[in-house]
ROSE-4610 file (N, C-alpha, C; in Angstrom, 1 decimal, always signed):
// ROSE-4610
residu = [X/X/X/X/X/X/X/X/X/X/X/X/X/X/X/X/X/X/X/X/X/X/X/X/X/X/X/X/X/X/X/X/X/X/X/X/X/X/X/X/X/X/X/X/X/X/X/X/X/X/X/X/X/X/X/X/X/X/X/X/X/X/X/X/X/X/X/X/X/X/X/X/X/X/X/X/X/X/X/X/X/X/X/X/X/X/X/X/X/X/X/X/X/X/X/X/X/X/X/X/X/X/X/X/X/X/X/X/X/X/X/X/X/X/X/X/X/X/X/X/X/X/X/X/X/X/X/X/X/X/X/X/X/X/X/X/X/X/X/X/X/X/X/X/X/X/X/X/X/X/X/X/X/X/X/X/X/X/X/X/X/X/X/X/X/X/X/X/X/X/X/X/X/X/X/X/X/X/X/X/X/X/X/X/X/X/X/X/X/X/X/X/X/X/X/X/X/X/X/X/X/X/X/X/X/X/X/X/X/X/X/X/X/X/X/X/X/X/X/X/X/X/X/X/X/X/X/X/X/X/X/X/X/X/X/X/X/X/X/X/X/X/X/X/X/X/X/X/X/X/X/X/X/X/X/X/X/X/X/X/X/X/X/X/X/X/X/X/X/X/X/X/X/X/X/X/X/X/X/X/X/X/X/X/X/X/X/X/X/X/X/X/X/X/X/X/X/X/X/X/X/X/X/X/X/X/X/X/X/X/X/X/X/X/X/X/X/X/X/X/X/X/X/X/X/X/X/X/X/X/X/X/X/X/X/X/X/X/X/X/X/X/X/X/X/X/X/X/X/X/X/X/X/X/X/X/X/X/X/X/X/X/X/X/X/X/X/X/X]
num = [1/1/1/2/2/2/3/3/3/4/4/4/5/5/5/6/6/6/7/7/7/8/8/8/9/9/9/10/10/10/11/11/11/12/12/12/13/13/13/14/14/14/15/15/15/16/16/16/17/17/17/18/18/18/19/19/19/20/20/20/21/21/21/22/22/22/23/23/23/24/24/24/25/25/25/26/26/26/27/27/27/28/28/28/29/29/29/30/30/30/31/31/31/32/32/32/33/33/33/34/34/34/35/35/35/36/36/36/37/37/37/38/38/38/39/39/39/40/40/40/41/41/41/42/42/42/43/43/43/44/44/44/45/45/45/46/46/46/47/47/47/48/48/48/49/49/49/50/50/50/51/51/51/52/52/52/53/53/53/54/54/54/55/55/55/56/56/56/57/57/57/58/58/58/59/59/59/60/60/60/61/61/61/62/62/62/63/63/63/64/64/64/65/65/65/66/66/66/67/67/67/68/68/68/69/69/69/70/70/70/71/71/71/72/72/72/73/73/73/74/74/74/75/75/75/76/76/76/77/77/77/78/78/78/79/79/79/80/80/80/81/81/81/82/82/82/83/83/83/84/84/84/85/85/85/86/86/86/87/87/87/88/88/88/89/89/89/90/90/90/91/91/91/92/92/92/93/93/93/94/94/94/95/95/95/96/96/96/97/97/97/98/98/98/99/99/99/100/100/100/101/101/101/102/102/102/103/103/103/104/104/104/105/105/105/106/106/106/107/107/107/108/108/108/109/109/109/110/110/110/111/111/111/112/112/112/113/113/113/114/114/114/115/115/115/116/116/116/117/117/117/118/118/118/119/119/119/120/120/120/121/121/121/122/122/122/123/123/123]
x = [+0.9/+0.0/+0.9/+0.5/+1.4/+0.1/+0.8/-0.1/+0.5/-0.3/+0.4/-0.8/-0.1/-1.0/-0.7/-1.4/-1.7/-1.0/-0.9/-0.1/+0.6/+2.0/+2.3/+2.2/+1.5/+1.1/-0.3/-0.6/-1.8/-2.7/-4.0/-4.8/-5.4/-5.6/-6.3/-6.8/-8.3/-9.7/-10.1/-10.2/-11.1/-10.2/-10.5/-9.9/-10.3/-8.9/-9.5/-9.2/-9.3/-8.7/-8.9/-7.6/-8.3/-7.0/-7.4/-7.2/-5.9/-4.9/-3.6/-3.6/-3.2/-3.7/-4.0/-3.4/-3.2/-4.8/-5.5/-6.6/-7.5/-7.4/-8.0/-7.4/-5.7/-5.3/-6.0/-6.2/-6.2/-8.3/-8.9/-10.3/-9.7/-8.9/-8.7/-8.1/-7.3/-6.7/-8.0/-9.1/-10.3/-11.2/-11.2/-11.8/-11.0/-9.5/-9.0/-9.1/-9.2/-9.3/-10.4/-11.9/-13.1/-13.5/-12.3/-12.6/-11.5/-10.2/-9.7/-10.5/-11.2/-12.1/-12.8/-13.6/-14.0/-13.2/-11.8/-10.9/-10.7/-11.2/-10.8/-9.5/-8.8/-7.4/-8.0/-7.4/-7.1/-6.4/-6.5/-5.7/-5.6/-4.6/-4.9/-4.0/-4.6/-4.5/-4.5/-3.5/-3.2/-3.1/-4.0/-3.2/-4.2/-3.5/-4.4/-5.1/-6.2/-7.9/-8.6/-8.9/-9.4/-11.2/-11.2/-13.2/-13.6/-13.1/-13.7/-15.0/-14.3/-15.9/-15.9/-16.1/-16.3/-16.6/-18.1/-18.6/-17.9/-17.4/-16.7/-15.7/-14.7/-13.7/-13.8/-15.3/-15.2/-15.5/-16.4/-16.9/-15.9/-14.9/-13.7/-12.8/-12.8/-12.5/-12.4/-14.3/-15.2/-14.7/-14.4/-14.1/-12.8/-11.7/-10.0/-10.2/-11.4/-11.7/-12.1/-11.3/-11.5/-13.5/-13.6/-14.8/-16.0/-15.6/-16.4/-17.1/-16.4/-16.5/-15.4/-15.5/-14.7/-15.2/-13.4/-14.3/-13.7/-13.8/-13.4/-13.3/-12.4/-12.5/-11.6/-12.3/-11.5/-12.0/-11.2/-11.4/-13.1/-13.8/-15.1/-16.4/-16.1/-16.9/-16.0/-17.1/-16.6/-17.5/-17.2/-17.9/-17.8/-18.7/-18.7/-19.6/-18.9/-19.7/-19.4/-20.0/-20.6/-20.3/-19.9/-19.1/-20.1/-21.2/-22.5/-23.6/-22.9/-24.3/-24.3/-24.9/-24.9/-24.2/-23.0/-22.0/-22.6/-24.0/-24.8/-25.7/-25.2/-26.0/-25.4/-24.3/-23.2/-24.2/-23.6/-24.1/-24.4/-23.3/-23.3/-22.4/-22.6/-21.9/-22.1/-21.2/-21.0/-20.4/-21.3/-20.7/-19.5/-19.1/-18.1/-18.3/-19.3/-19.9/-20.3/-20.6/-21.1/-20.0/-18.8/-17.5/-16.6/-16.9/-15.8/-15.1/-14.2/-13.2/-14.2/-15.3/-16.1/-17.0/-17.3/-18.0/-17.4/-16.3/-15.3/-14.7/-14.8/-14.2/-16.1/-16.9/-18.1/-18.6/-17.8/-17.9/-17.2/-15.9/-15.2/-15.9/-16.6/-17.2/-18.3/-19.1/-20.4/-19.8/-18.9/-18.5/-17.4/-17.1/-16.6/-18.3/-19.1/-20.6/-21.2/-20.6/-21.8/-21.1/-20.3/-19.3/-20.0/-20.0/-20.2/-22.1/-22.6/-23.8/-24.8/-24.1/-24.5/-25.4/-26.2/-26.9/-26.2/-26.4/-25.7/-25.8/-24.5/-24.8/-25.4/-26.2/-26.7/-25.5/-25.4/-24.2/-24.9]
y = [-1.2/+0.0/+1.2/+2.6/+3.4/+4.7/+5.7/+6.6/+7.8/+8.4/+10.1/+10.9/+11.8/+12.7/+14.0/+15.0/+16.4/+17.0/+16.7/+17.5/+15.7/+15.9/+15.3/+14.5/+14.8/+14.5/+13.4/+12.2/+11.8/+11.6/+10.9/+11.2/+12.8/+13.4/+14.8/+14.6/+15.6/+15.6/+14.4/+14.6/+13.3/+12.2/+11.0/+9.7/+9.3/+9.0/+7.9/+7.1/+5.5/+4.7/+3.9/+4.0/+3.6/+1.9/+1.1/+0.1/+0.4/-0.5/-0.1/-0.2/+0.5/+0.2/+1.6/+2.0/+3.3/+3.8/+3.1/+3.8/+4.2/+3.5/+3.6/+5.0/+5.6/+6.2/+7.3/+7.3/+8.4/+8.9/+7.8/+8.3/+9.2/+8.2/+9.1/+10.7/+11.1/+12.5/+13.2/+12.7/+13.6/+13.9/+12.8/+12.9/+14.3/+14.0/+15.0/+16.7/+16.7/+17.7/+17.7/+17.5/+17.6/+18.5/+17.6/+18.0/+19.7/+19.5/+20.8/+21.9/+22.1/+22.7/+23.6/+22.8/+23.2/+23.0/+23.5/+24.0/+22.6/+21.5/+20.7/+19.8/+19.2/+18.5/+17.1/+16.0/+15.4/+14.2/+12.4/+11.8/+10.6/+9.9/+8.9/+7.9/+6.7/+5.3/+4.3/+4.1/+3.0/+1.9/+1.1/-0.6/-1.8/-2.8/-3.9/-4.6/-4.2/-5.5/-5.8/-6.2/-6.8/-6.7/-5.1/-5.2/-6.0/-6.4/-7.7/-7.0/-6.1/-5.5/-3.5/-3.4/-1.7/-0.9/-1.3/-0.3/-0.1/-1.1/-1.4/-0.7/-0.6/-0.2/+1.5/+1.7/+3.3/+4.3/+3.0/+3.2/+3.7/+2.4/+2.7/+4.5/+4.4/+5.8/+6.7/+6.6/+7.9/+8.2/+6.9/+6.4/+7.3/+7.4/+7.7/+9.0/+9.7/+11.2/+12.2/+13.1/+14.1/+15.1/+14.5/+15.2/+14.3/+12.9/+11.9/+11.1/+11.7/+10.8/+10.4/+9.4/+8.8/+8.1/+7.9/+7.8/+5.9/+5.1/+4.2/+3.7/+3.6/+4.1/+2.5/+1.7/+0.5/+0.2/-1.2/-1.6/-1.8/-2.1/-2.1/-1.2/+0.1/+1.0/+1.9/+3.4/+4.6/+4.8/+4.6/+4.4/+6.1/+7.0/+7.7/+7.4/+7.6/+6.4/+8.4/+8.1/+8.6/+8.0/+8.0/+7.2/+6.8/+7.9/+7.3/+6.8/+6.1/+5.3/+4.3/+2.9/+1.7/+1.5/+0.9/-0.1/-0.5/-0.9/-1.1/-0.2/+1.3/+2.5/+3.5/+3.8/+4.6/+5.7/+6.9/+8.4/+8.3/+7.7/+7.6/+6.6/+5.9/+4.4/+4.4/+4.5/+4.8/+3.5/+2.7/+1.3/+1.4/+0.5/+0.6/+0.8/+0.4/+0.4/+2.1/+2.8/+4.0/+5.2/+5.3/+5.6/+6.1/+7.6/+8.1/+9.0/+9.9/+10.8/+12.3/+12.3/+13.5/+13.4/+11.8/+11.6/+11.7/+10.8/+10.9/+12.5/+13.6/+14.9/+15.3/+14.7/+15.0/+14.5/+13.1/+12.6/+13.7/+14.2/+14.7/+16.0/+16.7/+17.7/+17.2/+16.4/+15.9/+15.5/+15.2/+14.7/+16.1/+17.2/+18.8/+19.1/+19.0/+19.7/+18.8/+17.5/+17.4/+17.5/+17.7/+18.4/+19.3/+20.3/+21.9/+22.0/+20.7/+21.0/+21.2/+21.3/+21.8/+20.9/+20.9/+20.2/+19.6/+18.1/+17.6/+17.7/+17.3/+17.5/+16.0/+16.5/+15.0/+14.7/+13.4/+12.7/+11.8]
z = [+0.0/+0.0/+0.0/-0.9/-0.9/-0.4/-0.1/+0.8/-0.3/-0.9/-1.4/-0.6/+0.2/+1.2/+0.5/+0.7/+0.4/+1.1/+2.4/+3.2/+4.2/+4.9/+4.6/+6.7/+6.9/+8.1/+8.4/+7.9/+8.3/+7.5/+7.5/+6.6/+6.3/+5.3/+4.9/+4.6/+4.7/+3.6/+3.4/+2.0/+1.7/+1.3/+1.8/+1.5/+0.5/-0.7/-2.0/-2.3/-1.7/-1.9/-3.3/-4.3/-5.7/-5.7/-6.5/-6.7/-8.1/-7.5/-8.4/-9.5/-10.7/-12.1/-12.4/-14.1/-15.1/-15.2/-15.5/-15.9/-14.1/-13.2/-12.4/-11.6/-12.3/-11.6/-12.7/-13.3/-14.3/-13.9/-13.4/-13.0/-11.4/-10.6/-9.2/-9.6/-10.4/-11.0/-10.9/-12.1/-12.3/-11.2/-10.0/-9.0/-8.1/-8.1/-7.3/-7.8/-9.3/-9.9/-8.9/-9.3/-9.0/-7.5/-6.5/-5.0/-5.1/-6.1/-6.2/-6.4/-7.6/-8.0/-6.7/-6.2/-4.7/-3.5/-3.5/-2.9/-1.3/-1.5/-0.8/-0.8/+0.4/+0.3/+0.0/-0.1/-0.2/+0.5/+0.8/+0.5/+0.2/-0.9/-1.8/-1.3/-1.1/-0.6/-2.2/-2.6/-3.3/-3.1/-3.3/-2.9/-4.0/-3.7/-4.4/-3.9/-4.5/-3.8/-4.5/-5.7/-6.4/-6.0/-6.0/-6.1/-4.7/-4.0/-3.5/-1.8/-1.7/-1.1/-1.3/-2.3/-2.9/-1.9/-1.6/-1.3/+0.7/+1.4/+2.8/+2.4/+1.3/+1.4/+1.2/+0.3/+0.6/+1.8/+2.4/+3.9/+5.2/+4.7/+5.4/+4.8/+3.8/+3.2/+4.2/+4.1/+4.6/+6.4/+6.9/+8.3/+8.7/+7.8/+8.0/+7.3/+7.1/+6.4/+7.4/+8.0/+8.6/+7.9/+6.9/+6.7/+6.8/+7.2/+7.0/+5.8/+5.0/+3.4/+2.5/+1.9/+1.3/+0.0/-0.9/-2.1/-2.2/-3.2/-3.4/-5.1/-5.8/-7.4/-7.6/-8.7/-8.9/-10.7/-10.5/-12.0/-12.7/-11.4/-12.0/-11.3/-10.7/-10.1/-9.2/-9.0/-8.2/-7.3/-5.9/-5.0/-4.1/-4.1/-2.6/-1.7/-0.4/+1.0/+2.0/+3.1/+3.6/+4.9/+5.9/+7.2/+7.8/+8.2/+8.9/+8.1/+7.1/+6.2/+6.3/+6.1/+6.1/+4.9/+5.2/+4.1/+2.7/+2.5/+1.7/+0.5/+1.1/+0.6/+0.3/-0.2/-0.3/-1.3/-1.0/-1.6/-2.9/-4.1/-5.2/-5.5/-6.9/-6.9/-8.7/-9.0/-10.3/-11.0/-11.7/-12.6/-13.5/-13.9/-15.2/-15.9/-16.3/-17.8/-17.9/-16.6/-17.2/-16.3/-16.1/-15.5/-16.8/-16.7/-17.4/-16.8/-17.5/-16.8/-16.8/-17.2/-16.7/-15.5/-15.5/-14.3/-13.1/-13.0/-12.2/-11.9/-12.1/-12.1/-10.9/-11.6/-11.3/-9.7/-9.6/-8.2/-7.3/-7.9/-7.0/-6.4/-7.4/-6.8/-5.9/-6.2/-5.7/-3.9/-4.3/-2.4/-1.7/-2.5/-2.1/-1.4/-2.2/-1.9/-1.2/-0.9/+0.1/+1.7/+1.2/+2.8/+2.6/+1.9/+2.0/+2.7/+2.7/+2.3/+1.4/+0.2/-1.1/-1.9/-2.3/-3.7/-4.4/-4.9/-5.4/-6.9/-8.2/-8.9/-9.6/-10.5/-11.4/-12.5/-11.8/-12.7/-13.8]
């Protein structure tokens, strides 16, 4: 597991744990643009898990997130979880099949605004 932190102390902001592999890094980028955008930090957890429980591992995210959300981004879905939600129900859960690099830029705002409070956007 490799840790790239925003600042270089601990977990910051939002947790994104993305699953190791080029394209999956290239969705977490647009996600981080996304929370940039809305001027939030960041931090990204790399490791290998093979999908095997998504929506737990964004849970967990949300858990090691000073804001209480976390995202989880892999080879076959983009998970944001929400700390105090049931494991089962995450905020937004975006398939493969329908996961691109605009959506992904889109999650990242969508989880800046729902820290802020804010209305989410339709992905």
């Amino acid at each position: 597991m490799s840790i790239i932190s925003y600042e270089s102390s601990g977990f910051v902001g939002v947790v994104i744990i993305v699953e190791e592999g080029a394209e999956n890094m290239m969705q977490a980028k647009e996600i981080i643009y996304g929370l940039e955008e809305e001027g939030l930090p960041h931090t990204i957890i790399s490791e290998e898990f093979h999908d095997e429980d998504i929506n737990g591992l964004a849970q967990q995210a949300a858990n090691k997130s000073v804001f209480d959300v976390g995202i989880c981004c892999s080879a076959n879905a983009i998970v944001l979880h929400q700390g105090n939600l049931p494991k089962e129900h995450p905020v937004i859960q975006i398939s493969k099949d329908q996961v691109n690099l605009s959506k992904a830029r889109l999650l990242g705002i969508n989880a800046a605004r729902l820290i802020k409070r804010m209305p989410l956007e339709e992905i």
